[in-house]
N, C-alpha and C positions, 0 to 999 in steps of 0.2 A: 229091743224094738217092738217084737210082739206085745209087751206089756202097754207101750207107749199106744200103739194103734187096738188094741183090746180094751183101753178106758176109753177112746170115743166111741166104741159100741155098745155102751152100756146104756140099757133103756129103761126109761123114769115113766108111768104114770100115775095122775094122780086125778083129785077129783073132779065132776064135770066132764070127764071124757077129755081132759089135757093128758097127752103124752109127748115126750122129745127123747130124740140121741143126745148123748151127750156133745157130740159131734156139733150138734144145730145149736143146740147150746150156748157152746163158744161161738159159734160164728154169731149168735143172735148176739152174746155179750160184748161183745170184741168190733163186730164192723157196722152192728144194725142199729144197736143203741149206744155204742162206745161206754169204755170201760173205764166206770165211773170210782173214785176213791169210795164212796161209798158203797157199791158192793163186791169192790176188790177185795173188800176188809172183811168178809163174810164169811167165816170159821170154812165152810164147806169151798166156798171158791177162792180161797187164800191157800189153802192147804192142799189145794188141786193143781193152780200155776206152780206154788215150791215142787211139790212132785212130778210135775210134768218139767217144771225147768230140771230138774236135779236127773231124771230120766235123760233127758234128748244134751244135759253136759256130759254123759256116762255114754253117750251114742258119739258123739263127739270125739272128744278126748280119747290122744293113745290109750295110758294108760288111769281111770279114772281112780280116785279113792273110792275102795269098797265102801265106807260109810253115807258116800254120795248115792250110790244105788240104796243102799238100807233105807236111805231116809225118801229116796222117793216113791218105792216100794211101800214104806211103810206108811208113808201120807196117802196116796191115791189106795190101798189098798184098805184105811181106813173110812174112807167116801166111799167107795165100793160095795163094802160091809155094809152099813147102813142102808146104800139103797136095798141089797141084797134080803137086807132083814125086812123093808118095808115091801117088799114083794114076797116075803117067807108068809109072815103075818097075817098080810093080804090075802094069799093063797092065789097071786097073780104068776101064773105061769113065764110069760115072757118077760118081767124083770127079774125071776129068777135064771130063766135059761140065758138071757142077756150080758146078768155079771158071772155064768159061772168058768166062763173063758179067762177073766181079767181072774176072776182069784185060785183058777188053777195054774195060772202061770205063775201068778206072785208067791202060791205053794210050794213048786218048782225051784223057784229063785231062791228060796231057805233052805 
């Protein structure tokens, strides 16, 4: 559950002074603009729902298949990484200190 609510705290900005949670994110993708097959299909937000579905069936579920967590572990924990690098790079302190919650837990979880 930590893992699942630690990826909507993960904080993006980018250029022009855009920043969001991942959190506002979803809600922008999901109820503001609705969520359109076109960019369901987007390697980075395709690979976000599977791991967050595969998460919250692993929350669910008596007992879940261990592979079910690996795989959404390993999905949302590879979207994590990239923002993580894009604020390494940057030398932007708050989306380092933002993802480093989600990928010390996903650590943990290996």
């Amino acid at each position: 559950m930590g893992l699942f609510l630690s990826f909507f705290l993960c904080y993006l900005e980018w250029g022009g002074g855009q920043s969001i949670f991942i959190a506002q994110a979803v809600y922008e993708l999901v109820f503001v603009q609705g969520l359109s097959w076109n960019t369901a299909v987007h390697p980075v937000i395709l690979s976000s729902i599977i791991g967050l579905l595969a998460l919250l069936y692993a929350v669910v579920v008596n007992k879940p298949n261990r592979w079910v967590n690996i795989l959404g572990v390993v999905l949302l924990s590879a979207v994590v990484f990239v923002f993580f690098l894009a604020g390494a790079l940057s030398g932007n302190v708050r989306m380092i200190g933002s993802n480093l919650p989600f990928l010390a837990l996903a650590g943990c979880f290996v």
